[in-house]
C-alpha positions in Angstrom: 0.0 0.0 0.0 2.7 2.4 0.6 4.4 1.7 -2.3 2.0 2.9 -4.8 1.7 6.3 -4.3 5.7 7.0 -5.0 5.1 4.9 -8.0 2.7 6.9 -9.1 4.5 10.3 -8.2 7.4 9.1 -10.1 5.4 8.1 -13.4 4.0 12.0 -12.6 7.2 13.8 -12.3 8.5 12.2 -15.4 5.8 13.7 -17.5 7.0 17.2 -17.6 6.4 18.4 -21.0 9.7 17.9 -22.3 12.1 15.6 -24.6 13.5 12.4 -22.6 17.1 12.4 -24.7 17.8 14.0 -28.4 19.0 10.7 -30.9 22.1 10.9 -31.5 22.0 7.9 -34.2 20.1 8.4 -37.8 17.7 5.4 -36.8 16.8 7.2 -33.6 16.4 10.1 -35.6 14.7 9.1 -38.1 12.2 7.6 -35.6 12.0 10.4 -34.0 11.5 12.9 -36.8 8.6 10.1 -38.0 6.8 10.7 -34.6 6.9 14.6 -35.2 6.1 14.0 -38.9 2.7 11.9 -37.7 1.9 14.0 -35.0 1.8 17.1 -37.1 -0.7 15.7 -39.1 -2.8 14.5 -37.1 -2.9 18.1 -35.1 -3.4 19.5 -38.5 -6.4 17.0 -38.4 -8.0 16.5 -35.2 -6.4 19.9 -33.3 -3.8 19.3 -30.7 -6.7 18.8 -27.5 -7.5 15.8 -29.8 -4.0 14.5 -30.4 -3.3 11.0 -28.5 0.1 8.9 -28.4 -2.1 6.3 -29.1 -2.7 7.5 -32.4 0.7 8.4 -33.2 2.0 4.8 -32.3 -0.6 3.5 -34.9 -0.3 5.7 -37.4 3.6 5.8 -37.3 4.2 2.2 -36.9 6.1 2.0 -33.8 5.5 0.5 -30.1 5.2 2.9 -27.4 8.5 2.0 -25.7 10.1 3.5 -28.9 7.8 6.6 -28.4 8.0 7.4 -25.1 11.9 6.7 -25.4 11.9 10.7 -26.7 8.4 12.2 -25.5 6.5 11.1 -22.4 4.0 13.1 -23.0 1.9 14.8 -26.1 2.6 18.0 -24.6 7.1 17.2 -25.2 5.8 16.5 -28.9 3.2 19.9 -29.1 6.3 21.7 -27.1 9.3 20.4 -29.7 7.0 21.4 -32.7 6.4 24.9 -31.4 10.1 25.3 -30.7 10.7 24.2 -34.5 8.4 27.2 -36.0 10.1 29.4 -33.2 13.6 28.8 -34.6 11.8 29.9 -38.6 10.0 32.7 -36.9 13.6 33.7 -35.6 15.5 33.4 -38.3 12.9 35.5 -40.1 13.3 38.8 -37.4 17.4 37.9 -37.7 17.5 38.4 -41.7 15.0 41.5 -41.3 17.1 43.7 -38.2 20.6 42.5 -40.0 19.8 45.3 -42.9 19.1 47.8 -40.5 21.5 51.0 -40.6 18.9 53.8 -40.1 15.2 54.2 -38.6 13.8 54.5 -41.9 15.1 50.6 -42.3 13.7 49.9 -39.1 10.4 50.8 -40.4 10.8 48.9 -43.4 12.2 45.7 -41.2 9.2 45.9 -39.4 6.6 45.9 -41.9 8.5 42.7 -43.1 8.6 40.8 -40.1 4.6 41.2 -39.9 4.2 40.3 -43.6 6.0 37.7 -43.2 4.6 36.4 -39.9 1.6 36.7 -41.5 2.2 34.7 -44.7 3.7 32.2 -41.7 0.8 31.5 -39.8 -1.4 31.2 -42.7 0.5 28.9 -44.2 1.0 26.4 -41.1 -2.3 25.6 -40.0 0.0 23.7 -37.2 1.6 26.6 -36.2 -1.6 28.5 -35.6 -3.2 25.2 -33.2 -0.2 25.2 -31.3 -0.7 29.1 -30.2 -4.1 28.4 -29.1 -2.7 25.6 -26.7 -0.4 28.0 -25.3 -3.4 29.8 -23.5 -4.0 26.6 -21.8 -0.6 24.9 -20.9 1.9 26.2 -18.8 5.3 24.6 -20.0 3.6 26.1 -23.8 3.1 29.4 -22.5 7.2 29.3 -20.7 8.0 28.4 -24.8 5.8 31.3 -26.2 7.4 33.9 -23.3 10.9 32.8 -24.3 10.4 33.4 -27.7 8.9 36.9 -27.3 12.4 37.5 -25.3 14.2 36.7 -27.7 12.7 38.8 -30.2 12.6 41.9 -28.2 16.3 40.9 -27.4 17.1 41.2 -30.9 15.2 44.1 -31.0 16.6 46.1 -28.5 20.5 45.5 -29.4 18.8 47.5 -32.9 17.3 50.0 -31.0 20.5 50.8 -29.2 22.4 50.2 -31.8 20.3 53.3 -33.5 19.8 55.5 -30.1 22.9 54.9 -28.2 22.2 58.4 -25.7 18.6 56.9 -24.6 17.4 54.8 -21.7 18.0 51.4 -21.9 15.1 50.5 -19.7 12.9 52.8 -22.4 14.3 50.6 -25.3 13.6 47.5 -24.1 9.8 48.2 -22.9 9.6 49.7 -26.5 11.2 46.3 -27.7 9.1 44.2 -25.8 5.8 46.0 -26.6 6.3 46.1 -29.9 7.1 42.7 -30.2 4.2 41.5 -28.4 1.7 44.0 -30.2 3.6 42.3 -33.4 2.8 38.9 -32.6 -0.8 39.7 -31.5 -1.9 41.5 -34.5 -0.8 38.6 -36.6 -2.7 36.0 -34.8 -6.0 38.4 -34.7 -5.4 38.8 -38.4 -5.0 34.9 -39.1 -8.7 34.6 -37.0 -10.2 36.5 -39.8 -11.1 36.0 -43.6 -8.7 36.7 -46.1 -9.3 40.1 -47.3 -10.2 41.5 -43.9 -7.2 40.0 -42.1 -5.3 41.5 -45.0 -6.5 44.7 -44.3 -5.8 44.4 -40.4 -2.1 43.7 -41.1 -1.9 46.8 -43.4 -3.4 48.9 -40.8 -1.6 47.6 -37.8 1.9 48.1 -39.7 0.8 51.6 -40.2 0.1 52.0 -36.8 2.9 50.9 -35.3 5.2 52.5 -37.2 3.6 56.0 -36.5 3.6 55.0 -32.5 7.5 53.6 -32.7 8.5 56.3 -34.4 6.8 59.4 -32.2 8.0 57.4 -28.8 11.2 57.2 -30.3 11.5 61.3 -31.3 10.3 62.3 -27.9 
């Protein structure tokens, strides 16, 4: 009897939301790029509340040792993906802030970095499932927070880079404002119809460039 409950606290502790080990040898990682593969799909299918590792085991042909030998849980699997599209997302904002010399190329970074966000989510009906599972896990929502870091991280060394004489504090509320009102406006604009989430994300890039560029005059 008083076994059972460490057991079972154990089993608990283990499922944390994260990878078990990384393969270091192709078959492992071919396995284990087939589980993502699979599990993709079937989010893209059933949404992610409706994923199961018993599906994935089916549909990608392996036992569950072999799965739960990387994930030991669906949210590791959700978490890896969304850490995937994170690493596009910031190689995207890199590329953009690299050609930055002046404000007026900040603007025109910016109005990139939305477009492109934009054509992102749209494109990776994934992607866009996995943000709306962030609301409700807490290990997501530690991924999503990290990522807007890093972002406004990137976006701050610009911003100094540009305004060397002003407030570092200042910058990096700017940085992480912006960056958040960035990612926001994208999302709301995915939620709508074609045309009129078009013309949300031509509205919102005027709008923020007007507001970054009268904060940053003061």
């Amino acid at each position: 009897m008083s076994e059972q409950p460490v057991a079972t606290r154990r089993r608990q502790q283990e499922s944390t939301g994260r990878l078990r080990r990384i393969p270091s040898q192709q078959r492992g990682r071919e396995r284990f790029e087939k589980i993502l593969t699979v599990a993709a799909e079937l989010i893209e299918s059933h949404g992610s509340d409706g994923l199961k590792m018993s599906e994935i085991v089916e549909k990608a042909g392996l036992s569950f040792g072999a799965l739960y030998q990387y994930f030991p849980d669906k949210t590791s699997i959700i978490r890896t993906l969304a850490e995937r599209f994170n690493e596009e997302g910031r190689r995207c904002v890199e590329e953009e802030l690299a050609k930055v010399t002046d404000a007026t190329d900040l603007q025109g970074a910016l109005a990139n970095i939305v477009d492109e966000y934009y054509a992102f989510f749209l494109s990776e009906p994934v992607m866009r499932d996995i943000w709306h599972a962030t609301h409700t896990d807490k290990l997501l929502r530690e991924v999503d927070a990290e990522d807007m870091e890093f972002h406004a991280q990137m976006f701050l060394a610009v911003l100094l880079r540009l305004w060397p004489d002003r407030d570092r504090k200042e910058l990096l509320a700017i940085a992480r404002l912006t960056m958040q009102l960035l990612a926001a406006a994208v999302r709301y604009a995915v939620s709508l119809d074609a045309e009129e989430g078009a013309q949300a994300i031509a509205l919102f890039k005027k709008m923020q460039i007007v507001d970054i560029g009268r904060l940053l005059q003061q």
